[in-house]
N, C-alpha and C positions, 0 to 999 in steps of 0.2 A: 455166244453160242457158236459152236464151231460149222461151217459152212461154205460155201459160196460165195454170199454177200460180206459176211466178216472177214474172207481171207484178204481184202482190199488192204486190211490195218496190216497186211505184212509185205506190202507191194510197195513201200517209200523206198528213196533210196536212203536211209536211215532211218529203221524202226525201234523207238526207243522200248525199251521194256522194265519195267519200274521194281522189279527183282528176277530173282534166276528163276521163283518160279512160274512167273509167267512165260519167260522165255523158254522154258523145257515144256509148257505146256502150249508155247505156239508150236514147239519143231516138233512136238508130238503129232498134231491138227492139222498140221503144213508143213507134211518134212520134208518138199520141195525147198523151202525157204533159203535163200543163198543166207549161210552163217556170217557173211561178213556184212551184211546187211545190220544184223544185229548188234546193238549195244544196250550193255544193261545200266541204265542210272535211277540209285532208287529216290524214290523221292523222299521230300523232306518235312517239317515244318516251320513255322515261323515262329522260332523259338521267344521272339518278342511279347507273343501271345500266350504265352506259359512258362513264364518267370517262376525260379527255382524258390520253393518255401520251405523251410525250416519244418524239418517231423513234429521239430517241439512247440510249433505255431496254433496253438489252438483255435486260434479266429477263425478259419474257415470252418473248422468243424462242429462249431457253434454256430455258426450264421446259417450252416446246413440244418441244425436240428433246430433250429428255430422255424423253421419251415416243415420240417417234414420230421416229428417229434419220435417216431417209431427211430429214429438215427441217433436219437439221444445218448450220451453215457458214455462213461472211460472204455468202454471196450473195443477190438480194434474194428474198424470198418472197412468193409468191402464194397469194393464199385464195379461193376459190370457196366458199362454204356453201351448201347447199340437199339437199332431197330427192332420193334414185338413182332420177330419173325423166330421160331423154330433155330433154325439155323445157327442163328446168334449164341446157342447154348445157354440158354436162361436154365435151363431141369439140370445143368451141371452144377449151376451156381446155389443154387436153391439146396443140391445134398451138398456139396460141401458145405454149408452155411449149417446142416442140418448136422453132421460129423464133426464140425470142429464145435458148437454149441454139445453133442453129448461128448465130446475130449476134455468140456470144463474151458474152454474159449469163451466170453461172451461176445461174440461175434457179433455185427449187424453190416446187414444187404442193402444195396442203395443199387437200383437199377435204371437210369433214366434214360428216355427214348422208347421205354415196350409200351408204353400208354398212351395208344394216339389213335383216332379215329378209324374204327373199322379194324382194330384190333380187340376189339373187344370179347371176342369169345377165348380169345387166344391169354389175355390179360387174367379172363377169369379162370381159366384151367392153371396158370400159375398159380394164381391165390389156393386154389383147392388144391393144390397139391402143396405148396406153403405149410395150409393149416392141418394136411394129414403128415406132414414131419414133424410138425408143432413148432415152428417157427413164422407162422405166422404176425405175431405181436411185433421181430426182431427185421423185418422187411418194409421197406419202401419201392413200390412201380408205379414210377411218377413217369410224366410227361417229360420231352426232351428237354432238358436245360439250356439257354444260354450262358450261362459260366461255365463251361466243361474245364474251365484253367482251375477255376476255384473249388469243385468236385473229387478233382485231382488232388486238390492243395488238402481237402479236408477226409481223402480217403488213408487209409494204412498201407492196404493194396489191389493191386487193378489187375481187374480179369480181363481175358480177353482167350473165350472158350467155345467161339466158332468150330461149328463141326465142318462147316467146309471153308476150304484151306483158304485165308485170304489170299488177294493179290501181293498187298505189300501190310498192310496193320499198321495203319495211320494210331491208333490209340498210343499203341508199344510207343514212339516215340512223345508224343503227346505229354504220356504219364511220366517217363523218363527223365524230359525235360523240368518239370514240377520238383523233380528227386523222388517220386516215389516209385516204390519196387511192382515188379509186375510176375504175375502167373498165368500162361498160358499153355495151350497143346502144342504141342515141335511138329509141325507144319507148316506151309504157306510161306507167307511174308510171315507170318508172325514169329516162325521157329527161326528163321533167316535172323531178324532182325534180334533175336533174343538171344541165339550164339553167337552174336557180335559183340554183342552188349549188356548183355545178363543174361548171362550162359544158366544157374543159378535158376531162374525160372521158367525153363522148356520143361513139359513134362508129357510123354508117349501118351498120344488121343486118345482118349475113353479109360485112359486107367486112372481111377476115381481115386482109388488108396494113396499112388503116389503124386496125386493131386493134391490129398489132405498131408499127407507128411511133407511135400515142400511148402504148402501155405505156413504151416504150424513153424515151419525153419524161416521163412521170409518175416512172420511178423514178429518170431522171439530175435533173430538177426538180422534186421535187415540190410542188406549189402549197400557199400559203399556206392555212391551213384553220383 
């Protein structure tokens, strides 16, 4: 939060900033900030922890739906990961899930992370609104995962439909690394890292329409990665 106390993190004699857009949004908050103080380095992962899997690998996406049986079936799967906060854009994912099932998609939702203590009213207003799309049957909101490598390994494509702008979207790379294609809003860290890297799936916040027709192109084509 912008302030007083937090302008400290701009007072190093190198302040590193983990994309451009945190850095436009320090010199927005502190446009005293001497520019040459600033360098952008984004951050990374340890791609050791997300070993690249074959589309054509069906193991993970059976070992998923041996667990969590609503993920069951040839149809492609969608992953959203993040905290049961609002934010995160779960009521995105839930209509698209709800648009590409009436396009003749049989789609299924895998969201882990919204199911965690003391989210619970927030967990059940997804479910009702789920089952007033009628896709409640084709959805799982589980608890967080430890395998997020192996979620990746067994999804089709990965959201990541934060309505507010990440810093940098640790996921984008994550799922990438895996080889699988990803959809999100062209904001934040996330639009940064997606016109770097799969330009392909940036798609302008809140427009739902052309959220379903680039889903529908990533999982009938999915790009080279």
């Amino acid at each position: 939060s912008p302030g007083r106390y937090s302008g400290i993190m701009a007072s190093g004699e190198r302040v590193i900033c983990v994309s451009q857009t945190v850095r436009d949004y320090l010199l927005r908050h502190y446009p005293a900030t001497d520019l040459a103080r600033l360098r952008v380095v984004p951050r990374g992962v340890d791609v050791a922890q997300f070993p690249r899997v074959a589309r054509s690998d069906r193991r993970p996406r059976l070992a998923v739906a041996e667990r969590y049986p609503a993920l069951a079936g040839d149809g492609p799967l969608l992953l959203l990961p993040g905290r049961g906060t609002r934010l995160k854009g779960h009521a995105h994912a839930l209509q698209l899930l709800a648009t590409l099932q009436g396009q003749g998609v049989p789609a299924r939702l895998w969201m882990p992370g919204a199911r965690e203590p003391g989210r619970e009213a927030y967990v059940r207003e997804l479910e009702q609104h789920a089952a007033a799309l009628g896709i409640g049957d084709a959805l799982a909101i589980t608890e967080p995962t430890p395998r997020i490598a192996q979620a990746y390994a067994a999804s089709d494509l990965v959201l990541q439909l934060s309505d507010k702008p990440e810093a940098f979207g640790r996921t984008v790379l994550e799922a990438l690394c895996v080889g699988r294609p990803v959809l999100g809003w062209n904001h934040g860290g996330v639009g940064e890292l997606l016109a770097q890297l799969q330009p392909s799936g940036a798609v302008a916040h809140g427009d739902a329409a052309a959220l379903a027709q680039c889903a529908q192109a990533l999982l009938h084509h999915p790009p080279a990665l």
